[in-house]
Structure formats: structure tokens, C-alpha cells
N, C-alpha and C positions, 0 to 999 in steps of 0.2 A: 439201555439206549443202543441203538442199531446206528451202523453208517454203514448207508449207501454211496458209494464213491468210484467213478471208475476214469481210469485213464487210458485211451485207447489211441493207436498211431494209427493212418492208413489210408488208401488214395481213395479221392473222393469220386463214386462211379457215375453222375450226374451232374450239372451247374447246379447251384441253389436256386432254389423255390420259394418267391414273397406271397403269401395270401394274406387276406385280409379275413378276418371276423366278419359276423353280422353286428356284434359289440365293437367293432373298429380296433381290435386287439391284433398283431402282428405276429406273424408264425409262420418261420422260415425253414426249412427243411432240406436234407442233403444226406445223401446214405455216404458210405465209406467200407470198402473193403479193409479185413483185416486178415491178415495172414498167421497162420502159426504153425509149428513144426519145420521139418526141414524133409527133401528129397518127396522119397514116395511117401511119403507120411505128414505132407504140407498137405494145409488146409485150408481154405477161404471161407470165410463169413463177412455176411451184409449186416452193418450195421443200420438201423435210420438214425441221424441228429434233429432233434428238435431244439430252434431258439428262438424267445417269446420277446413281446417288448422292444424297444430300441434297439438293440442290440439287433435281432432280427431284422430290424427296416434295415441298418449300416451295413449289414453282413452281406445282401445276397451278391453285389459287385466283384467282392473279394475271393468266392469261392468259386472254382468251376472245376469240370470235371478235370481228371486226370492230379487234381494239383495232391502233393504229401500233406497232410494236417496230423493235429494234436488237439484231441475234444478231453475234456475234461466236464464229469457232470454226472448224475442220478440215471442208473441202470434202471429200465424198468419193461415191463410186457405190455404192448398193446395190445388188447383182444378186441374183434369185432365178428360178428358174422355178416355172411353173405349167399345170399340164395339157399339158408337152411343149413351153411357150411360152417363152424367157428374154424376163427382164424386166426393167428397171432403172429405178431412181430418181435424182433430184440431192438430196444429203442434208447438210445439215451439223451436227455434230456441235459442238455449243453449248461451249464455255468454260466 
């Protein structure tokens, strides 16, 4: 058995984002800078947060850019292509 689990701290680079489904399903979105190392050897990565559901409708109010958060949730790769390009993201999907 496998756990996927990840806890990441980091400010969030955008407000959050409410969409809706064509199934009326809710899916809220908000990336997050993370930092790691120190001096010339710091590094930033973009994370994206995805949260589904209720949770999602309550949440987009609360988050806006700039603020410190704490995402807790399932690490995972989005891939898509585009104009013949593959693409991918680092994605976690929220708790």
C-alpha cells in the first residue's frame, strides 16, 4: 500500500478561482509559492491547489493572493497537451 501525502507551506501567488462543472461539480484553484534552500541556493516552485466539493464553493472568499497558507493533500502531475506540445504541472489536490 502506497501514501501519497503532502504538506506544503507557501504564499499564495493569485486570489482563488470558483468554476463550475458542466455536472455542477465545484473546483476551486489557487497556486502557492514554495521556497526551499537558503542564500544563492533558494529556490521557488509553483505549486497549483485543487479543492472539489463544498469545500471549494466556502473557500474562494478566504484565500487571496499574497496570504501564508498550509495545504495538506495528494501530490500529483497534471499532464495536458497543447498545440502538439505535452505539458505538465505539479498539482496537489487539497484535503
Amino acid at each position: 500500500m502506497a501514501i501519497n501525502s503532502i504538506n506544503v507551506s507557501g504564499n499564495v501567488g493569485k486570489d482563488c478561482e470558483l468554476r463550475v462543472t458542466q455536472n455542477g461539480k465545484n473546483i476551486a484553484s489557487f497556486s502557492i509559492a514554495v521556497t526551499q534552500g537558503y542564500g544563492e541556493h533558494e529556490k521557488t516552485s509553483w505549486l497549483t491547489c485543487r479543492v472539489f466539493g463544498k469545500t471549494a464553493e466556502g473557500l474562494q472568499p478566504y484565500i487571496k493572493k499574497g496570504d501564508l497558507v498550509t495545504v495538506n493533500g495528494e501530490y500529483v502531475t497534471e499532464e495536458w497537451e497543447k498545440d502538439g506540445v505535452k505539458r505538465s504541472s505539479p498539482t496537489i489536490i487539497v484535503n
